[in-house]
Every structure is written in C-alpha cells, then in structure tokens.
N, C-alpha and C positions, 0 to 999 in steps of 0.2 A: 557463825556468820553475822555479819554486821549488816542492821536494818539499812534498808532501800534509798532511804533520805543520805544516811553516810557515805553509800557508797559510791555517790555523784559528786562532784566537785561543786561549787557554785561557777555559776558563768559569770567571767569576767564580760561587763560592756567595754567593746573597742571604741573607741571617739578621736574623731579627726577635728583637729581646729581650724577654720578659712576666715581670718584677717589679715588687710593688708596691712596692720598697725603691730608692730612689735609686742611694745606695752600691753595692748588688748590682749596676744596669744598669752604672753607669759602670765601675766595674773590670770586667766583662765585656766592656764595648765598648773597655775601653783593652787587653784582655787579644788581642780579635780584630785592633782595628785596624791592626796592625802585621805581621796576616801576610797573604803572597800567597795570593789567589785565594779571599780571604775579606773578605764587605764588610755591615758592620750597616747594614739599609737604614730600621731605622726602634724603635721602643721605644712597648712597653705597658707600664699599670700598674695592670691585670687583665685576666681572662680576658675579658670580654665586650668590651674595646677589641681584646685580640691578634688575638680572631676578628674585626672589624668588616677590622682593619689585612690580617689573612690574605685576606681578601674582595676589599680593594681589589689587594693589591699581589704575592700569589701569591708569600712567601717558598721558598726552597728548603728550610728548617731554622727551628726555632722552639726558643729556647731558654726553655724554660717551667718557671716556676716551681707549687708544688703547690696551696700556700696563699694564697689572692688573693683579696679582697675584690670585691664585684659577683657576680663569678663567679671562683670556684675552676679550679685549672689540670687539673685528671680532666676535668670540664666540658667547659673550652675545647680542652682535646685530642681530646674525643670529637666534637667536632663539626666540630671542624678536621678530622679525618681522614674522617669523613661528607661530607663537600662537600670537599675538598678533599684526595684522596687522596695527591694527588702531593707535599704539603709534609709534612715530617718533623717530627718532636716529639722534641725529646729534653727529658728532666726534671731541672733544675738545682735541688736543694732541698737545704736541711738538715737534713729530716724521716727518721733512722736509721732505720726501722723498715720490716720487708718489706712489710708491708701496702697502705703507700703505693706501692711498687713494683708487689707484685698488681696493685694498680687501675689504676695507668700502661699497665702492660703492655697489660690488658682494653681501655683505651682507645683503644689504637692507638698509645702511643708507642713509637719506636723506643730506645729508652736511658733510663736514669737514674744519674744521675752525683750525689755530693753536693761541696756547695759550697765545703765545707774540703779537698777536693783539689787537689794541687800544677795550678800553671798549664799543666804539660807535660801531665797525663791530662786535663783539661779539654781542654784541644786535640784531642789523641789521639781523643777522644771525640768531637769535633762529626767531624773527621776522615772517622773509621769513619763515622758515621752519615749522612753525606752521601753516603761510598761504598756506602750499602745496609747495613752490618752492624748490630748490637742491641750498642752499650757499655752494659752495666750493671755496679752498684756489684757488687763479687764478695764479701762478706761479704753485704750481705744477701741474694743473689740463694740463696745456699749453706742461710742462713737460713730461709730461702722455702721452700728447696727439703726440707730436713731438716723442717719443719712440713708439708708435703706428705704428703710419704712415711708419717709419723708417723700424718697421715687415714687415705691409704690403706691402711694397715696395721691401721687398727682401733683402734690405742691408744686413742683417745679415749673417755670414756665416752659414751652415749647421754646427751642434756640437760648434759653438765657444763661445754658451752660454747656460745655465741652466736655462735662464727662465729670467724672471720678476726680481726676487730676487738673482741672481747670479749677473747681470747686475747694481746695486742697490749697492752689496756691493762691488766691484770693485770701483763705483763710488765714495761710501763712502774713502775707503782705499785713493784714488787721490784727496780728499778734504783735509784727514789728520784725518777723523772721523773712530768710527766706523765700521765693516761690517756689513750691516743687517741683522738681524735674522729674518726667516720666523715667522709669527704670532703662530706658536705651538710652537716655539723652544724660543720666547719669554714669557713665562708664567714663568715659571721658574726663568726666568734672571732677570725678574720684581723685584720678593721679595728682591732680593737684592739691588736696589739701595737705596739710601738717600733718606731722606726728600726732598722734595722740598723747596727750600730755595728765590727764587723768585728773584734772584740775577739775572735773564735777563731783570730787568727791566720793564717789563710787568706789566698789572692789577694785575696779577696773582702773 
C-alpha cells in the first residue's frame, strides 16, 4: 500500500478572473496558466456577472478588480463573501490610494495587490491568499495606517474633513491626479474609460 501523502491528489486552486479590461484578464490568465495547482476556471467582466459566475461555480479565490462597470468590485466582494464565505477576494487594481484599500478590507477582501506589480508578488499573493493569509500593497497599507493613527490621535480638526475620501481627493488634486470618487459614485465613471493599454509597463 502506498503511504497516506500519495494517496491524496494535490488540490487544485479554482480562480475566477473580474476585469472589465480584456488585456488585464488575459495577462492574468497567461500569468496563472502555467503554474501548478492553479487553474482559472472562468472570467468576468463586472461585478454583477463575477457574483452570478461565484454562485454558479464556487471559486476558491476571486481575482477582483475595484472599478467595474454594472457593478463595482467593493460591491461584488461584499456579497460574495455574504453568501459565499468560503471563496476568497483578493483585489487586483491600479487604484494607489488607501482608501480603496479601507473599503476592500470592510468588504471582506482578503488582499490587495496593485497591478503594476512584478509577475512574482502577484503570484506570491494569490499564494498567500489561498493559504489563509491577507497580502496587501505595503506602502498603502503603511499609508492607511499613518492616517489612522493621525484620527486617532486628534490631529484632525472638528469639520475640516469629510471622511476618508474627502481627505483622499485633496491628496489626489496636490499629487496632480484625479479626485477620488467614493466606490458608488465610481460605477458609473468606470464604463467610461479606455481599454486598458498596458503602457505602465507592467505584466499586465
């Protein structure tokens, strides 16, 4: 008889992709297909299909994107992990800024990762998150974490901000970006942009 460890197969991880960007699914799926014990069982291209897809086919890991037309990916992670506690979110975006993170987190995602990262933490990442752990970006999380404290602490004046995301697009406007739009008010704004063109160099 063959020992205990042989006679189990290894588990394959199932993973679903949710980008509304072509280019993003397929370099993600050419980035998984090639490694063992990792198999993309299927691809959305918003949130309200990822969740239809997560209903039917019970992914182990959902690589989900933030911004996505129909339905936004805070949404679809939030409900994905309401019914469906057992599949994992992790958050593939290129959206820099902690906030977006904040919200991930609130949602029940396990990671957020951004998308201009080398193919190896990408990896690393789904990895971890499959074994149980929380990969998040470490500059914003540090980010996050230093505007926390900063609450806590009282710096802030009474009235001199709106929150999380008032603070966020201030920051934006003095980088020269952007002001952030709260995760409702980006669903909308999503269907409008471009393809994704991959012009940051990235896997992706």
């Amino acid at each position: 008889m063959g020992s205990r460890e042989g006679s189990a197969l290894p588990k394959v991880a199932r993973i679903l992709i949710a980008d509304d960007h072509a280019l993003v699914r397929e370099g993600l799926r050419t980035m998984l297909s090639g490694e063992d014990g990792l198999e993309v069982i299927a691809e959305a291209q918003d949130g309200q299909q990822a969740l239809a897809l997560c209903r039917e086919l019970k992914p182990d890991l959902v690589l989900m994107d933030v911004r996505m037309p129909v339905m936004d990916g805070l949404e679809a992670t939030r409900r994905i992990k309401q019914e469906m506690p057992q599949t994992s979110v992790m958050m593939v975006t290129m959206h820099e800024n902690p906030d977006y993170l904040f919200e991930a987190v609130k949602a029940g995602a396990a990671g957020y990762v951004l998308k201009d990262a080398s193919g190896e933490r990408l990896l690393g990442a789904v990895r971890r998150t499959l074994e149980g752990e929380s990969p998040l970006d470490q500059e914003l999380a540090m980010r996050l974490l230093a505007r926390l404290a900063r609450e806590s602490s009282g710096e802030k004046t009474e009235g001199g901000s709106g929150g999380l995301f008032s603070e966020a697009s201030e920051e934006g406007s003095r980088e020269g970006g952007e002001p952030l739009e709260s995760p409702s008010e980006a669903v909308g704004s999503e269907a409008t942009e471009p393809e994704a063109s991959g012009s940051n160099g990235s896997l992706l």
